[in-house]
C-alpha positions, 0 to 999 in steps of 0.5 A, a space after each residue: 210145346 216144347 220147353 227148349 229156348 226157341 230162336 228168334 232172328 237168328 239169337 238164341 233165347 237167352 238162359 237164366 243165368 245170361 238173364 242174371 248176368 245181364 240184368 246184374 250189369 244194369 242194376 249195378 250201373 243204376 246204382 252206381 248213377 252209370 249210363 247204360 252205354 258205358 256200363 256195357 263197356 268200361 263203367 264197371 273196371 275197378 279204378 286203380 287203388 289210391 293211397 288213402 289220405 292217411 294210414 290205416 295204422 291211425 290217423 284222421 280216422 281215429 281223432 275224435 271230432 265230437 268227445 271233448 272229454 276223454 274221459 267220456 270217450 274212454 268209458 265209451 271204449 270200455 263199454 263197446 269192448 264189453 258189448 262186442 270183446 275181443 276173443 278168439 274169432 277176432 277183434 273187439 270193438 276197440 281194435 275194430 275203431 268202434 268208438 271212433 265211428 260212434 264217436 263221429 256219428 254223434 257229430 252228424 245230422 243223426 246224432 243231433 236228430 235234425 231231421 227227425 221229428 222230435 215233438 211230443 208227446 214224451 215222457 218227462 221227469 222220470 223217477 225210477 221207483 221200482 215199477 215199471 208200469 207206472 207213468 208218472 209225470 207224462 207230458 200233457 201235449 197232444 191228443 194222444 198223451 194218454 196213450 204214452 208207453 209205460 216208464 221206462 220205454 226201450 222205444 225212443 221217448 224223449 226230447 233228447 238228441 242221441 248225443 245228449 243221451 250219450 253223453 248222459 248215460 256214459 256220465 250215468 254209467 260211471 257214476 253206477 259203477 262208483 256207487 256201486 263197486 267204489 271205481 270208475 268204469 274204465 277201471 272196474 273188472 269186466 265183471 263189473 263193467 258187465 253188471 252195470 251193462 246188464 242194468 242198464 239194459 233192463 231199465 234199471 235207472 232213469 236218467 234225467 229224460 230217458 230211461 237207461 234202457 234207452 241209452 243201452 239199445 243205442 250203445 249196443 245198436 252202434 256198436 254193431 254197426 260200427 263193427 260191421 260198417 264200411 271203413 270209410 264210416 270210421 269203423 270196421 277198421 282195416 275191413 277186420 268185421 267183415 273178414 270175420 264174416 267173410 263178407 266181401 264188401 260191396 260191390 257194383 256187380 258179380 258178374 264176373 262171378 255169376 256162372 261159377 258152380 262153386 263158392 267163390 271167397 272174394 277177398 274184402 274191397 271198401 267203398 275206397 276201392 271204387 273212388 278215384 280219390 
């Protein structure tokens, strides 16, 4: 049998790379909730680029809408700067608006946990004593409180909303850093900012209901995404993450792209793009 594309009413049968041309329209006018009639006409032409509401210099984007102290915002910024600096590949977190994207993640559904479940059973009234296999205090609700994983856990154990943790490990954070080196965080040298960082990550302090592990997985995790996410999401700013990575955005279709042989560079395009207003 022959493998050549046979011919049926008059058509050519169609190719694999027509076959990924097509089916990537459908698929990028599903996502985008398109009908598949003005999908194949106008549907996906990028709308005119509008004006944003404010600057990408500053403005809505960099007020905090969940910190009230600044304080505590501050040691947020020195501790994302730590974990993602600047150097010279690019921008470090404060340049990229990382801690205003934490900052007003922990003021949404995700950083109040409202639609997580948050029974037990937990580990309660941690007391850090050196060893980490010990489980003391476990709470006594459910069939499976015996099962509980070991003190400190990096898994999520508490009761606490992330915004609690934030803002208790922050406040923890500072409080190390004085014992430890006589000054606050935000003042101490990167080297100090980095051994406090480095025990947290290992569980070496408990705070009032979960462990500094715990909180050091969330502010590394957000920190990340808030680098890496769309800008319209308060991070990522001016798209600085993704050129870093030469990661164009998202996008409906690349259609327009599909029979080129060679690597294309598309230059970066934000959820804003695609919206009229």
């Amino acid at each position: 049998m022959s493998d050549k594309p046979t011919e049926t009413n008059g058509n050519k049968g169609m190719s694999r790379r027509t076959f990924i041309k097509n089916t990537g329209l459908v698929a990028g006018g599903l996502v985008g909730g398109g009908l598949i009639g003005g999908l194949l006409t106008n549907q996906l032409q990028q709308k005119p680029e509008v004006a944003p509401a404010m600057d990408s210099s500053g403005g809505l984007q960099e007020a905090r809408v969940f910190f009230s102290r600044v304080e505590d915002f501050d040691i947020l910024s020195a501790a994302t700067e730590r974990i993602l600096p600047k150097d010279e590949l690019g921008p470090g977190a404060i340049e990229l608006g990382v801690p205003y994207f934490i900052d007003k993640q922990l003021n949404t559904d995700w950083g109040s946990n409202a639609k997580e479940y948050m029974k037990g059973p937990f580990v309660l009234n941690m007391k850090h004593t050196g060893n980490h296999n010990q489980n003391k205090d476990q709470d006594s609700q459910g069939p499976n409180a015996d099962t509980q994983v070991p003190v400190p856990s990096p898994r999520y154990q508490t009761k606490m909303t992330r915004s609690e943790i934030f803002i208790l490990g922050l406040r923890e954070m500072d409080r190390v850093s004085q014992e430890e080196f006589g000054t606050r965080f935000v003042e101490a040298n990167p080297d100090q900012q980095d051994d406090v960082l480095k025990k947290f990550e290992a569980g070496a302090y408990e705070l009032s209901g979960v462990g500094s592990q715990n909180f050091f997985n969330l502010l590394r995790s957000c920190t990340l995404e808030g680098a890496y996410c769309d800008p319209v999401y308060g991070g990522n700013k001016d798209m600085m993450g993704w050129k870093m990575k030469e990661y164009p955005g998202p996008r409906a279709s690349y259609a327009a792209q599909v029979d080129a042989e060679e690597f294309i560079v598309l230059d970066q395009q934000s959820l804003r793009n695609y919206q009229g207003h």
